[in-house]
C-alpha positions, 0 to 999 in steps of 0.5 A: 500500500505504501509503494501506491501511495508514494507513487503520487506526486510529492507536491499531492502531500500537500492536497487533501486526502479522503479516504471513500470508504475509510473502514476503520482508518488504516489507509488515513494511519499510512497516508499521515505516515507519508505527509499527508496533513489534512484527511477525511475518511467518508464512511456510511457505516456508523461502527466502523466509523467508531472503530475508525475514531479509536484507531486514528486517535494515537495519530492526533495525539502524535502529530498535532499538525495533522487534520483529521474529520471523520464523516458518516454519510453517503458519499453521493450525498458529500459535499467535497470541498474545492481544493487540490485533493487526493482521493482514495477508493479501494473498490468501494462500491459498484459501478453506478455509485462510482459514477456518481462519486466522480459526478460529484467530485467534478461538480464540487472541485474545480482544483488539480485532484488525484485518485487512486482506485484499488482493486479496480473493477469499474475503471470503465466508468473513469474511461468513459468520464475521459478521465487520464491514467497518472499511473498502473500499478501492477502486481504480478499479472494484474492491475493492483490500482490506477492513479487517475489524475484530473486537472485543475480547471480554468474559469 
């Protein structure tokens, strides 16, 4: 997981890291490991958000630099602020929600964004938004994840 996320541009450590689906924290734990300052876990199951808070606790505690908020809602009712962002998605959900997931980001956030889709099952749904592949990242023979990247747009 670490060669993925390192696998982003240094300046991204600067960005916003969301985590979709953030479970109970681990990827928000490595993504502070790496620089990252100013995370968000989304998160629709209200005890695995709970674990969540107790596993990342130690974390706030360490690094008083860090920003952490920790949200349950759907993450097609989110919305993301408009600011250079990463987001995180190890194959969260189907194809459908995916769609309006990247909908709704290209509706809230009009600056340079990154996403790292894991296990990617519907990467056709990036495919047909036009969306540029940053990078593969293979593993053995098959795809472990695709960074997508989306510029900033211009007014």
């Amino acid at each position: 997981m670490n060669l993925i996320l390192q696998a982003l541009p240094n300046k991204s450590r600067d960005y916003a890291f969301y985590d979709i689906g953030c479970g109970k924290g681990r990827v928000l734990f490595m993504a502070s490991q790496l620089g990252h300052k100013n995370l968000y876990g989304i998160e629709l199951d209200k005890v695995l958000l709970e674990d969540a808070k107790k596993n990342l606790q130690p974390l706030l505690l360490k690094n008083v630099n860090t920003r952490l908020q920790l949200i349950q809602k759907n993450v097609l009712e989110y919305r993301f602020e408009d600011q250079p962002s990463v987001y995180f998605l190890f194959n969260p959900f189907n194809a459908e929600v995916m769609e309006g997931f990247i909908e709704n980001v290209l509706n809230t956030n009009k600056h340079e964004c990154y996403m790292i889709y894991m296990n990617p099952l519907f990467s056709r749904v990036f495919t047909q938004k036009n969306i540029r592949v940053y990078r593969t990242i293979r593993s053995f023979l098959y795809k472990e994840a695709i960074i997508y990247h989306l510029p900033a747009l211009t007014p």
